[in-house]
C-alpha positions as CSV (number, residue, x, y, z in Angstrom):
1,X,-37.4,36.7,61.7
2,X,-40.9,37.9,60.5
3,X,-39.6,40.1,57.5
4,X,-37.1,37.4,56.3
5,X,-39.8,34.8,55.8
6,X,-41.7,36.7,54.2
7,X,-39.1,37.6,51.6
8,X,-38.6,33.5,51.5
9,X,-42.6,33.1,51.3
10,X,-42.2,36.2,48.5
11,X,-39.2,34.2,46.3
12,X,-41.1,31.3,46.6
13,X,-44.5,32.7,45.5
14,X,-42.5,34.6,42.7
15,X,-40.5,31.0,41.7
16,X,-44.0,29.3,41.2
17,X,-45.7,32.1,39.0
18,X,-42.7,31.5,37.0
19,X,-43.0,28.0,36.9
20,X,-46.4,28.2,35.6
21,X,-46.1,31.2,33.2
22,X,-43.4,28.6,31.4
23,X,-45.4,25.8,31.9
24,X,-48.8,27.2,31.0
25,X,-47.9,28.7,27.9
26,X,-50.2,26.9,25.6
27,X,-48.7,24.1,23.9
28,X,-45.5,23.9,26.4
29,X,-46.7,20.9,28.3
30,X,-47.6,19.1,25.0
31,X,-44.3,19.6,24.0
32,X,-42.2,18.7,26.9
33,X,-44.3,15.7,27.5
34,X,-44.0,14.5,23.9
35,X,-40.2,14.6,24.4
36,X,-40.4,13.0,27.8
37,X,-41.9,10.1,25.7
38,X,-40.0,10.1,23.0
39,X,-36.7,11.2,23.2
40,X,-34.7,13.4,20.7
41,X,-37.2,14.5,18.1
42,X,-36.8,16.7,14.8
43,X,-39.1,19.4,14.3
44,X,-41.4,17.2,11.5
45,X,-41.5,14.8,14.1
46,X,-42.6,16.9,17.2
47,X,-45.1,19.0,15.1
48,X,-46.9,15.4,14.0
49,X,-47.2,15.1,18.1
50,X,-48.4,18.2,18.5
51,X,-50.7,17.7,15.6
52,X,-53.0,21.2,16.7
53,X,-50.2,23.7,16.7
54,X,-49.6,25.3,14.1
55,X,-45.3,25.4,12.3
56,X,-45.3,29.0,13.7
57,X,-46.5,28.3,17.1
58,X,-44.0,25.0,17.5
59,X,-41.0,27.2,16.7
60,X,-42.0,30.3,19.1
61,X,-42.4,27.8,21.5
62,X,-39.2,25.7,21.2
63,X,-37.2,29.2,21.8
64,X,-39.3,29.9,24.7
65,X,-38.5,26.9,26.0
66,X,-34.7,27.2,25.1
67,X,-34.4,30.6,26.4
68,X,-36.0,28.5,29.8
69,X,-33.3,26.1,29.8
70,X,-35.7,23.4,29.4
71,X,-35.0,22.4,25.6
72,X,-32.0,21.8,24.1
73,X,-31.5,22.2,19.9
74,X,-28.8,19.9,19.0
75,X,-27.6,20.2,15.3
76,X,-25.2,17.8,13.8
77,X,-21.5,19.3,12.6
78,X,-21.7,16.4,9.6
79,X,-25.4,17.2,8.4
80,X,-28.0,19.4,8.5
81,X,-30.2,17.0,11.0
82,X,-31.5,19.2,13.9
83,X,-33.1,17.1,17.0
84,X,-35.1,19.2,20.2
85,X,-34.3,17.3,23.5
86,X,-34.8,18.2,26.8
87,X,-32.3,19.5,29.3
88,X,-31.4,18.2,32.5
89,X,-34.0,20.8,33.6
90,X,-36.7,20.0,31.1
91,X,-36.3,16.2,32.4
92,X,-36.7,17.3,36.1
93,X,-40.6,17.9,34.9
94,X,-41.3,14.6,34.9
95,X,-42.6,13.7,37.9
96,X,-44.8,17.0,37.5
97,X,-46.0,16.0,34.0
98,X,-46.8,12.4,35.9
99,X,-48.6,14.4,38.6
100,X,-50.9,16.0,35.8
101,X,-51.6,13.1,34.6
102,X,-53.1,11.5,37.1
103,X,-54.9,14.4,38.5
104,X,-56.3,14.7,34.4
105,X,-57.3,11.2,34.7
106,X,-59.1,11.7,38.2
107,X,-61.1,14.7,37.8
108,X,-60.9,15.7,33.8
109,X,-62.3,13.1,32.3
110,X,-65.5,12.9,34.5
111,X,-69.1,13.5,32.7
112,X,-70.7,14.5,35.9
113,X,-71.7,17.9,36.7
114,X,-70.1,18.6,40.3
């Protein structure tokens, strides 16, 4: 019983570092939390809500997040429109992305040296 929670308490350990090597990838939670907001968004769009990052970045970023299974790039058969959405998976983060933001808003946003 001992060794097979530790291989449980080991997969789970090894899940979470990859939850936060996707999710702290600079820019990432910008990203998914803009299309949380917003929906379907083209790249001109997504790059005006992730004003900092630079064209380069954004697309690196978008195939990370693909290769994830988080964001989806859906490109019209009758034009040459291309909209980034969020999986399934990629919408499952929004009761994390809700949980950062209300930890930011409790302790980020505090002047006072602790």
């Amino acid at each position: 019983m001992g060794k097979k929670r530790m291989r449980d308490e080991a997969c789970l350990c090894a899940s979470f570092q990859e939850a936060f090597r996707i999710l702290g990838r600079k820019w990432n939670g910008m990203i998914i939390q803009s299309l949380l907001v917003s929906g379907p968004l083209r790249f001109g769009e997504l790059a005006l809500k992730v004003a900092d990052c630079s064209d380069r970045v954004l697309t690196a970023r978008l195939k990370e997040l693909q290769a994830c299974g988080i964001v989806t790039r859906k490109t019209s058969a009758d034009s040459a429109l291309i909209l980034y959405d969020l999986t399934p998976k990629g919408q499952d983060l929004r009761p994390v992305m809700e949980a950062t933001h209300a930890w930011a808003d409790k302790w980020c946003n505090q002047h006072d040296e602790a």
